[in-house]
N, C-alpha and C positions, 0 to 999 in steps of 0.2 A: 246628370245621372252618374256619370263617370267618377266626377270628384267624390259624390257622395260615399259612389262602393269603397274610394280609395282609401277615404276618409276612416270608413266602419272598419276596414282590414287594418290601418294603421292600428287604431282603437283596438284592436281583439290583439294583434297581437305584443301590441305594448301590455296589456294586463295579463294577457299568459305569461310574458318573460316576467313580468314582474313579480307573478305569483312564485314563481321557480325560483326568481332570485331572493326570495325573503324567506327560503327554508335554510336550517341551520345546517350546519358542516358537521357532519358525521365525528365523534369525539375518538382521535387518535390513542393508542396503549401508549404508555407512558413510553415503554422501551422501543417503540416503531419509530425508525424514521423516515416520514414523508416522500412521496417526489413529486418534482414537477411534471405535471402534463399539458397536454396540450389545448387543454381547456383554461391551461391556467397563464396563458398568451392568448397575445393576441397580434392581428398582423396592422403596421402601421403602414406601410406604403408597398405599392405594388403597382405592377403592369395591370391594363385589364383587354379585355377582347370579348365584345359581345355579337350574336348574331339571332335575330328574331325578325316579329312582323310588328308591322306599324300600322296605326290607322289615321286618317284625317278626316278632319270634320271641317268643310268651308261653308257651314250654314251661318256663318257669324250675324245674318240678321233675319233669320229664319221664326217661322210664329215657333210657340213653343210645343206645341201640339204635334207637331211631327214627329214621327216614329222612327228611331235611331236608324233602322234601316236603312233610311231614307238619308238619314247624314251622314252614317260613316261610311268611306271608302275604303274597300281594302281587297289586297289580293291573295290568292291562296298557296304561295310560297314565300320562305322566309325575303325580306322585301328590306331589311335594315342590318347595317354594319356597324361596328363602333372600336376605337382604338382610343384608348389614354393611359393616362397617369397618374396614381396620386399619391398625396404624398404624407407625410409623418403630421403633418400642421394640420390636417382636415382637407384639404383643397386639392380638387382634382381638377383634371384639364382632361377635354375628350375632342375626337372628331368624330362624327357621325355623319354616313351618307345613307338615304334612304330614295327607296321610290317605291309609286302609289299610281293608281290609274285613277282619273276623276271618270265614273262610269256615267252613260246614259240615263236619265230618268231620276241621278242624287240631284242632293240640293247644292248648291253651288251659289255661295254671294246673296243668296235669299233665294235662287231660283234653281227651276228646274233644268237638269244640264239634259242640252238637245245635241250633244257629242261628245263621242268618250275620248278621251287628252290622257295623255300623261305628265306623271309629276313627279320629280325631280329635287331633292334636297342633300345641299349640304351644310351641316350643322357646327360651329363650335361652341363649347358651351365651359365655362367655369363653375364647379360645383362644392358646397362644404357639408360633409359629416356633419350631420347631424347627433352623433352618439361624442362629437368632442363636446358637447353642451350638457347631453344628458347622463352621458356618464357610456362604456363600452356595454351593448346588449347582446354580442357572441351571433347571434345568428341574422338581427334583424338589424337592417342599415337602411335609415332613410336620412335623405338627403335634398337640398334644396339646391339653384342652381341659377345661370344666368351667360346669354351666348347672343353671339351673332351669326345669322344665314343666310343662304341663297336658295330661292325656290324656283325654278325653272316650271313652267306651265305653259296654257295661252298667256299669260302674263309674268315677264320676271318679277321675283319681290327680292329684294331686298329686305329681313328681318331682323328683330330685335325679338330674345327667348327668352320666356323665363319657364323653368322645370320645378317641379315636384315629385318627389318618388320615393322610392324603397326600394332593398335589394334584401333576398331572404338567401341565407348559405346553405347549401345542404350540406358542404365539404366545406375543407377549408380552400378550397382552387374552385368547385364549381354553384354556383348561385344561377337564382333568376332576379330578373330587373323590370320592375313596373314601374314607368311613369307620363308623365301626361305635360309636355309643353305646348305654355302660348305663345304664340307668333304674332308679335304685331308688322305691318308693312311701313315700312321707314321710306318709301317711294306716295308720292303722291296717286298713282293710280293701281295700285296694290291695295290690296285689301288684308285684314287678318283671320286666322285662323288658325284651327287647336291641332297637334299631332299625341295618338294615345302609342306607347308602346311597349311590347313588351318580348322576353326572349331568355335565353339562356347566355349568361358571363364567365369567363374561364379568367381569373389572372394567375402571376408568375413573377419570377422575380421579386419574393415576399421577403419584405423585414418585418419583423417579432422585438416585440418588448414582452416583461409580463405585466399582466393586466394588475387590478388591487387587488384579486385575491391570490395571483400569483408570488406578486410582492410580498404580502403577508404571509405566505407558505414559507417563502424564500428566506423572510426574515425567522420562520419558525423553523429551517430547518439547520441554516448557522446559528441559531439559539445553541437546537439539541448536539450538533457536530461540535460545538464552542464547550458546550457543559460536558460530552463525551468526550471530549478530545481532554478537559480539566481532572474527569474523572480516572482516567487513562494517565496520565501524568499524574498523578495522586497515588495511583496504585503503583505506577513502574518506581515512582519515590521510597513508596515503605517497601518494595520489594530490594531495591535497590537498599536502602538504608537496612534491613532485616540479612541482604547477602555480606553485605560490609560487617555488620552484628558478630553475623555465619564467623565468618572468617577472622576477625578480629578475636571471637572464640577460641577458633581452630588453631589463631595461631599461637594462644595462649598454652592450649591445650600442648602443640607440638613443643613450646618452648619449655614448659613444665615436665614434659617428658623428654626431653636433650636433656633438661639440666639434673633431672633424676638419674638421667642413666650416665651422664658425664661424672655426676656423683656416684654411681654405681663401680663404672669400673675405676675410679681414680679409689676409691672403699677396695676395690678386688686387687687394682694394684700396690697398694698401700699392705694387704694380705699377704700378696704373694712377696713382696719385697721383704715385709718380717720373716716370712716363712722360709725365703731363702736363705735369709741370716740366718736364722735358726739351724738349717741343713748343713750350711757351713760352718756353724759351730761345732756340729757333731762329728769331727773330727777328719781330716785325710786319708786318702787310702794312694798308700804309698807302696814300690816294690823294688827290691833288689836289683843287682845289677844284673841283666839277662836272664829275667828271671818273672815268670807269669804267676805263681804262688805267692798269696795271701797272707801276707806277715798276722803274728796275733795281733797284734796294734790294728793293720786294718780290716781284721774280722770283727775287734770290737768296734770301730768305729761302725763298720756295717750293721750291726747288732744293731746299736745305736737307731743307726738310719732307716733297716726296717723297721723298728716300733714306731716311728715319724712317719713313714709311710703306713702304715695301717694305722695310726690316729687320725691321716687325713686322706681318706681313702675315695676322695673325689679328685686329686692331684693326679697325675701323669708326669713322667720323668726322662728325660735323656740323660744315657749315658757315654760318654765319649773318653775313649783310651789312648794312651801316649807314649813313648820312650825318649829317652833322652837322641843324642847325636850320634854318640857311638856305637860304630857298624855301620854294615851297608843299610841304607836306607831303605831296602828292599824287606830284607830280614825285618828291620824294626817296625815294617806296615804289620809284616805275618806277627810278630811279638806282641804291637800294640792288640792288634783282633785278641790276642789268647788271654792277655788280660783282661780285656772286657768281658767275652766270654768267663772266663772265672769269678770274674767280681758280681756276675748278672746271674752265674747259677745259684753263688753263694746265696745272693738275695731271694732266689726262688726258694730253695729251702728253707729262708725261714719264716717260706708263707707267701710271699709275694707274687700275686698276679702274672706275669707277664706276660700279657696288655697293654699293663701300667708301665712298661718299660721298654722303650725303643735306644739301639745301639748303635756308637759308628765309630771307629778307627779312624785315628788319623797317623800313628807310627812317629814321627820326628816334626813333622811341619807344623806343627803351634807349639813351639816351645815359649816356656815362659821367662827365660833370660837371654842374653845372648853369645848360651854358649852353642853355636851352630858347629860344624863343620870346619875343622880347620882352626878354630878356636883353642887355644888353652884355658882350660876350666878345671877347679879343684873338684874332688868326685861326691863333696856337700852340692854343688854349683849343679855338676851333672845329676844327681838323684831328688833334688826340687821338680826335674822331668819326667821323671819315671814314677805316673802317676794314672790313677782314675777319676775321672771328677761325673756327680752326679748334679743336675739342676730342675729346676721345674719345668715344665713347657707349658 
């Protein structure tokens, strides 16, 4: 009866997982990238720790008619322990202790028990996954199995196990465990019989792979990182190549404008350079000896020189005045001043700005031969000195 129920829950719940595993994957936006969850692992090896009740049945040659009541033994507190292992290959390894009272009035070896005993087992058993065959089913783990035992009763046995069962998850640590071992007796006055059990599993200690749709995710999501990460280096490329562009531009642009404006003022210096030839063409302004009055030679010259300055009435001009050596040097500072001034008003009268004319004295200290101080000089020598000079600024 047992086997049968076990059988029809295997049954139901292989075709539910199965209905669930043969609907499609919801279809991702192009620009979303994926993650993994934890539906998309799964655990390969782990501790486990289980703690339920057990039943036994020693009707092993019992008519069939009996009413399970009658067979199975059990008591009303958790009644069975279990510790193992397993491992990434399928294969587990458990120890399990259990006890069970044989009560009054069960069946017992085909009869009726006329005293209640206790009973006593310790189990090991080796066990394989069954989902390494049929492929990972996430919640439902059944598994087949094979062990040796010790049964302490009125009779020791000595057995030989083999197991059948299922494990359902509700978590990923906690499950229940149903399964149903045979016992055979490996002692000649041993007899065999079935233990049902069932309970609640806790493991720990979990290693994770991912499963095949995990892998597949996995593989879809270095696809999209792989082509993003292409696309991203595609664009930092022409951005990169488009600043290089910028700037190979710009710096066209800046070199086109140094070399205009290099040509600009070498054009403005090349002006003023004629312009000042010009200026100095227009004659010297020369003066007597201790003497700030404007010879007519350098009134015409000035003449001259304003109509040049109001033909280029964007020019600006310094003027700077001089005397020759002779005399104190002091006197010839205040002498040089008087000739500028005079040379500077002359030009305002005939018209000129002055704005356009800045003035400085220098008296004896730039002379232009070397008739300094103490020198002998003829007085053509000394009146090359005694002068005004205007220039552009």
């Amino acid at each position: 009866m047992f086997y049968r129920i076990t059988c029809a829950l295997m049954v139901f719940f292989i075709a539910v997982h199965s209905s669930f595993g043969q609907e499609p994957l919801p279809e991702l936006p192009k620009d979303t990238l994926p993650e993994l969850t934890k539906k998309d692992s799964t655990v390969t090896s782990y501790w486990l720790a289980g703690l339920g009740i057990n039943i036994v049945d020693d009707s092993w040659r019992a008519r069939q008619d009996f009413a399970l009541a009658d067979m199975w033994n059990v008591v009303p507190y958790p009644s069975r322990l279990s510790f193992g292992r397993y491992f990434r290959s399928g294969i587990g390894v458990e120890l399990i202790g259990s006890y069970n009272k044989f009560k009054e009035g069960k069946i017992i070896d085909g009869a009726v028990n006329t005293e209640e005993s206790d009973y006593w087992a310790v189990d090991t058993r080796v066990s394989y996954d069954l989902n390494k065959l049929v492929g990972e089913t996430g919640f439902f783990d059944p598994y087949l199995g094979a062990g040796l035992g010790y049964t302490q009763t009125d009779v020791r046995r000595r057995t030989a196990n083999a197991v059948v069962g299922f494990r359902l998850w509700f978590s990923e640590k906690w499950g229940a465990d149903l399964n149903t071992s045979g016992k055979w007796g490996l002692d000649s006055e041993s007899t065999n019989h079935i233990q049902h059990a069932a309970g609640v599993v806790y493991r720990f200690g979990m290693e994770k792979e991912l499963n095949k749709k995990g892998k597949e995710k996995a593989a879809l999501i270095a696809a999209m990182l792989a082509e993003q990460e292409r696309v991203a280096d595609s664009i930092q490329e022409a951005q990169e190549r488009a600043r290089q562009l910028a700037l190979e531009e710009q710096f066209r642009k800046e070199e086109a404008l140094a070399a205009a404006e290099a040509a600009r003022q070498r054009e403005e210096a090349e002006r003023k350079e004629a312009l000042a030839r010009e200026l100095k063409d227009l004659g010297a302004v020369n003066f007597a000896f201790d003497s700030s009055y404007l010879t007519n030679q350098s009134k015409e010259a000035l003449r001259r020189t304003a109509d040049f300055m109001k033909k280029n009435p964007s020019l600006t001009f310094t003027l700077t005045a001089h005397t020759d050596s002779q005399g104190p040097s002091k006197y010839n500072q205040w002498l040089s001043e008087r000739r500028g001034e005079s040379t500077k008003d002359f030009l305002l009268e005939q018209g000129i700005n002055p704005g356009r004319i800045s003035m400085a004295a220098f008296g004896e200290t730039k002379l232009l031969n070397h008739c300094a101080d103490g020198v002998r000089c003829t007085a053509s020598e000394h009146a090359v000195n005694r002068r005004v000079e205007l220039s552009i600024r």
